[in-house]
C-alpha positions as CSV (number, residue, x, y, z in Angstrom):
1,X,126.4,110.7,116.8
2,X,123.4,108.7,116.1
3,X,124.3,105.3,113.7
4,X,122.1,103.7,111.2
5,X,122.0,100.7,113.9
6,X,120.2,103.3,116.3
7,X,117.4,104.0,113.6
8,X,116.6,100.3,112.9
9,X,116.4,99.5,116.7
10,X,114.0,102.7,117.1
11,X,112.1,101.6,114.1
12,X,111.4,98.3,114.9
13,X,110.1,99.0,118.3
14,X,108.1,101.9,116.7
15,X,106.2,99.2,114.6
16,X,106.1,96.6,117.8
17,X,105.5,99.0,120.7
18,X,107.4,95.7,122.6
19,X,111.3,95.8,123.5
20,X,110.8,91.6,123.2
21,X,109.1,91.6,119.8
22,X,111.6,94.2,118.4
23,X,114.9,92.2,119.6
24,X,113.0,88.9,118.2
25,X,112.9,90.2,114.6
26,X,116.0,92.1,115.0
27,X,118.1,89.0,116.3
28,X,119.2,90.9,119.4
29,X,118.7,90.1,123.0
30,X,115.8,93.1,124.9
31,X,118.6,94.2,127.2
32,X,120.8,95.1,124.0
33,X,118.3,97.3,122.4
34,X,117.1,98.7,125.7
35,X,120.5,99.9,125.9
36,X,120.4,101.2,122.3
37,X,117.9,103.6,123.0
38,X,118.9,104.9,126.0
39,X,121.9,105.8,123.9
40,X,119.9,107.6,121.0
41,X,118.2,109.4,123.7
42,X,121.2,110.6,125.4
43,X,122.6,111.6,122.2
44,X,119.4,113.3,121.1
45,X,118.6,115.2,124.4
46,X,115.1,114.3,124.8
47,X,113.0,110.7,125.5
48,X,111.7,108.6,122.3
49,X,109.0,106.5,124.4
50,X,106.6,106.8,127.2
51,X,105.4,103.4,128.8
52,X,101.9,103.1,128.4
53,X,100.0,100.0,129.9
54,X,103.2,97.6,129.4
55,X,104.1,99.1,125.5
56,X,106.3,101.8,124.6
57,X,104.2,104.5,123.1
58,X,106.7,107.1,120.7
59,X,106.2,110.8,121.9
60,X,104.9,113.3,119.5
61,X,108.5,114.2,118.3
62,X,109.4,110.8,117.2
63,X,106.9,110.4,115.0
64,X,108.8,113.5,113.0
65,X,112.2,111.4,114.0
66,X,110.9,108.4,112.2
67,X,110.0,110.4,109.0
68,X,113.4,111.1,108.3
69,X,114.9,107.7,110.1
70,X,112.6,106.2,107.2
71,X,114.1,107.9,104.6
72,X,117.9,108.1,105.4
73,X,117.5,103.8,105.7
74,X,115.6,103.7,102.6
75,X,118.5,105.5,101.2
76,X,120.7,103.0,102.4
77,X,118.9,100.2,101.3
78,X,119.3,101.5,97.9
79,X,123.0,102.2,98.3
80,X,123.6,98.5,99.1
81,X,121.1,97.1,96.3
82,X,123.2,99.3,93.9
83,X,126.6,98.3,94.9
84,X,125.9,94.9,95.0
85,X,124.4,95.3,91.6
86,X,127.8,97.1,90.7
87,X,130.1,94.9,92.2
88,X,128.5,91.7,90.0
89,X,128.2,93.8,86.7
90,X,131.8,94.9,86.5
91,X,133.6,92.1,88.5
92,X,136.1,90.2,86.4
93,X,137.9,86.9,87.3
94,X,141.6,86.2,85.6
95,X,142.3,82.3,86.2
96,X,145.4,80.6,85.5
97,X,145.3,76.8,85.8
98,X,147.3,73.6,85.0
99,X,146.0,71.5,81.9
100,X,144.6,69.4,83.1
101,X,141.8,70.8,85.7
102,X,141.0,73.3,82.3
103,X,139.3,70.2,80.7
104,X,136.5,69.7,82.8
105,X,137.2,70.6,86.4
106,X,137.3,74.5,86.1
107,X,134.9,74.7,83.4
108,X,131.9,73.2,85.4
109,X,133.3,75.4,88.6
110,X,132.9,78.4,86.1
111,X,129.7,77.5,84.7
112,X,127.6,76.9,88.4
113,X,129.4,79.7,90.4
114,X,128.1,82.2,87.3
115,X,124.5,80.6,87.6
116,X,123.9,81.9,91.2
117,X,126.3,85.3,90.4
118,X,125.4,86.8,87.4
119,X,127.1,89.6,85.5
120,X,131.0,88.0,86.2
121,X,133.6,88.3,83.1
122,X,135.8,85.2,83.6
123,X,139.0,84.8,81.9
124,X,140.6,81.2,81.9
125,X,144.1,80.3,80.7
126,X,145.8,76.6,80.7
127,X,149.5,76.3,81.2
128,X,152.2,74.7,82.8
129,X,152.3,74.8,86.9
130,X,155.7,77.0,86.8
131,X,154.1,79.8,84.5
132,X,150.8,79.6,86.5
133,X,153.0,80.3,89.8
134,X,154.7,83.2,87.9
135,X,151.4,84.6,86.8
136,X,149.7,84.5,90.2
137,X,153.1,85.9,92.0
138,X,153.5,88.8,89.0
139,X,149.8,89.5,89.4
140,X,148.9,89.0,86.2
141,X,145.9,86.8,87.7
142,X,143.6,86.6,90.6
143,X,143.5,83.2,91.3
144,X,146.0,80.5,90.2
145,X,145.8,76.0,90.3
146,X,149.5,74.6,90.0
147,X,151.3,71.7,91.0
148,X,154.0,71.5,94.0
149,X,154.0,75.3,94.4
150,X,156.8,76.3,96.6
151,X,156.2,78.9,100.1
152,X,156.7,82.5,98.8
153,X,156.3,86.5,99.6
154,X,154.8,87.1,96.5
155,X,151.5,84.7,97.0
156,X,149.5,82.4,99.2
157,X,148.4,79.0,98.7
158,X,145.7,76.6,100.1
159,X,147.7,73.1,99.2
160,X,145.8,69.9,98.1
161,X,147.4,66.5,98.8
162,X,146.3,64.3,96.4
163,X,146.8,60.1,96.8
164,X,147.9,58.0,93.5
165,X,146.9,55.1,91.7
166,X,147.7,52.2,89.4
167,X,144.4,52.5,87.1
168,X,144.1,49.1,85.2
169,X,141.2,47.8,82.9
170,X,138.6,46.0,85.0
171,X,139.9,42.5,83.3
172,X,143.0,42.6,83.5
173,X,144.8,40.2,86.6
174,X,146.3,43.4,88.0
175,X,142.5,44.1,89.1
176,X,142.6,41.8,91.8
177,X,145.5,42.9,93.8
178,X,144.5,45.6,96.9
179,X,148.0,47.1,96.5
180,X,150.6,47.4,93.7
181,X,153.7,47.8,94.1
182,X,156.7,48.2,91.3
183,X,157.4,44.4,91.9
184,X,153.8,43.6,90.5
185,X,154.4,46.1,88.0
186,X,158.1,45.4,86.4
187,X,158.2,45.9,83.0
188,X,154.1,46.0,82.3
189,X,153.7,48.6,79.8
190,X,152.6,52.1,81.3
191,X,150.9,55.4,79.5
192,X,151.9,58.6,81.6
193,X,152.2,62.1,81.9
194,X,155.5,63.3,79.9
195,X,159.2,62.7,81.4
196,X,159.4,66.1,82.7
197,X,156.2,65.9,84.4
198,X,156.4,65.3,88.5
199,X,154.4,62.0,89.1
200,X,156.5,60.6,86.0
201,X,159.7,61.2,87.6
202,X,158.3,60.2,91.3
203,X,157.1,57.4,89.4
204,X,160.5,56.4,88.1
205,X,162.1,56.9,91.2
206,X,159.9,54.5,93.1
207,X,160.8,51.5,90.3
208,X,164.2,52.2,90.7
209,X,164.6,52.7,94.6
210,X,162.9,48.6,94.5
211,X,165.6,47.5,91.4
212,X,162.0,47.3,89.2
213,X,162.0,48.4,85.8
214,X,159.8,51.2,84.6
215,X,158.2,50.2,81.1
216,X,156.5,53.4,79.2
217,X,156.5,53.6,76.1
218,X,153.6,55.7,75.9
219,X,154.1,59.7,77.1
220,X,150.8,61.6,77.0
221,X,150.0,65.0,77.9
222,X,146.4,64.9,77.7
223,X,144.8,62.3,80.7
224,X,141.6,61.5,78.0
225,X,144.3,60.3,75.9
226,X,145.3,58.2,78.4
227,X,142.3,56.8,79.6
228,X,141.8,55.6,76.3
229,X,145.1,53.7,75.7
230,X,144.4,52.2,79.1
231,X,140.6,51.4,78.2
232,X,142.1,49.6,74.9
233,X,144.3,47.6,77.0
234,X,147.7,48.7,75.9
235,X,148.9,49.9,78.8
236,X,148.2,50.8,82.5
237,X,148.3,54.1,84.2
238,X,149.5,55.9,87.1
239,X,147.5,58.9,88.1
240,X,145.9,61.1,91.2
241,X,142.4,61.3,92.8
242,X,141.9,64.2,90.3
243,X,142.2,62.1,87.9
244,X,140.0,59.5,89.0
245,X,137.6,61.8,89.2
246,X,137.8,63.2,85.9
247,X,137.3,59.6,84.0
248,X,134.0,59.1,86.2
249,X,132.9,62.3,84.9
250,X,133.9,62.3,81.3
251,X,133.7,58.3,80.3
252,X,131.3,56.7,82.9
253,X,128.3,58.8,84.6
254,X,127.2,55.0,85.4
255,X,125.4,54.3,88.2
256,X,126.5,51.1,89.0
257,X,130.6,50.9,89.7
258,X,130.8,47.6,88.5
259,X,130.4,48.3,85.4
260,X,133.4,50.7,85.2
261,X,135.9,49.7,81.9
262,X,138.8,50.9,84.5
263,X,139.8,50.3,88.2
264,X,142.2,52.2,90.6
265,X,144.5,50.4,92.9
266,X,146.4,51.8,95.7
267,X,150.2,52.5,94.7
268,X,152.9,51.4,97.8
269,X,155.0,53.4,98.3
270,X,153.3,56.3,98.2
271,X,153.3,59.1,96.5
272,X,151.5,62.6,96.9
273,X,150.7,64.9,94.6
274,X,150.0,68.4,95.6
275,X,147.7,70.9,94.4
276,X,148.2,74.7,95.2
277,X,145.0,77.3,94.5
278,X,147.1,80.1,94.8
279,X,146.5,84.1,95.2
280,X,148.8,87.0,94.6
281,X,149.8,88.4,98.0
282,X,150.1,92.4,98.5
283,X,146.9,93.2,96.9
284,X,142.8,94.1,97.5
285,X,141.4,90.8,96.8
286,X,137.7,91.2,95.9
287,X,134.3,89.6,97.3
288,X,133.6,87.8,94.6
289,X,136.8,86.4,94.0
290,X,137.0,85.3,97.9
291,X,133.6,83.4,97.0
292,X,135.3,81.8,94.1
293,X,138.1,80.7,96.2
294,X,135.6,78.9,99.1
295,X,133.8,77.5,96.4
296,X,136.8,75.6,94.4
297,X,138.2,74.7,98.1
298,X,134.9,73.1,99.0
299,X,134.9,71.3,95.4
300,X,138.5,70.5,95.9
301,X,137.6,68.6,98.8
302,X,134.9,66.8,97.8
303,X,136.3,65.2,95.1
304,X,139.0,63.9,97.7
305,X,136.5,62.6,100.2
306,X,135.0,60.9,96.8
307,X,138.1,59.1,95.1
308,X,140.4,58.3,98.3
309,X,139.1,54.9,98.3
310,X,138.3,54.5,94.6
C-alpha cells in the first residue's frame, strides 16, 4: 500500500528531476529516496521515471499519478492545519499550585506560554501542597506544584531541590558573614512561614540540634509580607531560591545588585526544600499540556541556576 511518505518523495523529484535536489529539500539521504521509489513502483506495477540525459523524466502515467498525489496531500495538509487549530481552540489546562508560586511565578508562566499558544482555557487554583497532591492523584487537575510530594501509583513528579537562606537587610552586621549558622542567629528575631509549614519546622530543628534558640515572633503566610517586615528591619528571614527570586522580581527590577534593600546568606546546615510539578498517572495527557510541563521545568531551572549563589 502506497503511504503519504511515497507521494512526497515522488513529488519532490517530480518538481527537481534530481534524486540529490529532492533528498536535499526533503532532509533525506539520495540512496533513501531511491529506495522509496523503487518501492512505489513495485507497489504500483509499472516505472514512474525514465533517465534522460542525467534527470529523471516522469512517464506519461505519472503525470495523471501526481494529479491525484496533489490532491490527497493537499487534503492532508488541511487535516493537520485544522487539528492543530482544534487542539488550541478547545484545549483546557486545570493547575493546582502551592501559594506561593500563584503570586507571581505561575501567573507570568500562564501569561507567555498563552502568547505563543493561543485559544488555551487555563484554570488556576492556590492551596496547600497536601490538597494539591490529592487533586493531581484524584485527577481533578492536569498538572500540580507542591512541596515534599511523596513517590506514588497515582502520579508522577519531576522534583526540584531548592537551597535556603538567611535573608537580612543589606545593613544589618549579619550582612557580612558568608555563612550563618544558628550560633550567629540565637535569639535574633525571625519572620517565617507558619509553624506547620516545612522549612519552619526544619528550621526549628536545626536551632535546636546546635542548643540555639529559635526567636519568631512573627508567622507569615504570605512571603510579600515578609519581605516587608524584613525590609523594615524587624526581623530576618529564612527562605528558598524561589523566594529569592520572587523579591528580585516583585521589589527590586534594579539593575545594579548593590543596591538591593535585602541580602541572602547561605544557611549551615543545610536544608532542602523540594518542589514536585506533579501529573496524574493512568491517563491521556495532552500535547499542550506536555508543552506546559517543559516549559515550567525549563523556568524551574533557570531560576535555580539564577539564585544558587544569591
Amino acid at each position: 500500500m502506497l503511504k503519504i511518505w511515497h507521494l512526497t518523495v515522488i513529488r519532490e523529484v517530480m518538481k527537481t528531476g534530481l534524486i540529490s535536489k529532492a533528498a536535499s529539500a526533503l532532509g533525506r539521504s539520495q540512496p533513501a529516496l531511491s529506495l522509496m521509489i523503487s518501492d512505489a513502483e513495485r507497489i504500483i506495477g509499472y516505472k514512474l521515471f525514465d533517465r534522460v540525459n542525467g534527470r529523471l523524466k516522469p512517464v506519461p502515467e505519472t503525470n495523471f499519478f501526481l494529479e491525484r498525489s496533489e490532491e490527497i496531500l493537499q487534503r492532508m495538509s488541511d487535516l493537520e492545519r485544522f487539528m492543530k487549530r482544534e487542539t488550541h481552540q478547545f484545549s483546557q489546562l486545570r493547575i493546582a499550585c502551592m501559594p506561593v508560586l500563584s503570586e507571581f511565578f505561575l501567573p507570568s508562566e500562564i501569561a507567555d506560554f498563552t502568547r505563543k499558544n493561543l485559544g488555551i482555557r487555563f484554570y488556576m487554583r492556590a492551596q496547600p501542597s497536601v490538597r494539591v497532591i490529592e487533586s493531581v492523584a484524584s485527577q481533578q487537575f492536569d498538572l500540580g506544584l507542591a512541596e515534599q510530594p511523596k513517590p506514588s501509583k497515582l502520579y508522577s513528579t519531576r522534583n526540584f531541590h531548592l537551597n535556603t537562606f538567611i535573608a537580612v537587610r543589606a545593613d544589618n552586621p549579619l550582612a557580612k558573614h558568608k555563612l550563618l549558622t544558628p550560633k550567629e542567629l540565637s535569639r535574633q528575631p525571625f519572620v517565617t512561614f507558619l509553624p506547620e509549614h516545612y522549612l519552619t519546622k526544619q528550621l526549628q530543628a536545626a536551632f535546636d540540634n546546635h542548643g540555639a534558640i529559635l526567636h519568631t515572633p512573627f508567622y507569615f503566610q504570605n512571603g510579600a509580607a515578609q519581605y516587608a517586615m524584613i525590609e523594615s528591619g524587624q526581623a530576618i528571614g529564612f527562605m528558598s531560591n524561589l523566594n529569592v527570586w520572587l523579591y528580585r522580581k516583585l521589589f527590586n527590577n534594579l539593575v545594579d545588585r548593590n543596591e538591593e534593600k535585602i541580602v541572602f546568606r547561605p544557611f549551615s546546615p543545610k536544608i532542602i526544600q523540594t518542589i514536585g510539578l506533579l501529573t496524574p498517572r493512568h491517563r491521556v495527557i495532552s500535547q499542550i499540556s506536555l508543552q506546559f510541563e517543559e516549559s515550567l521545568d525549563n523556568s524551574l531551572e533557570a531560576i535555580l541556576a539564577s539564585t544558587n549563589k544569591p
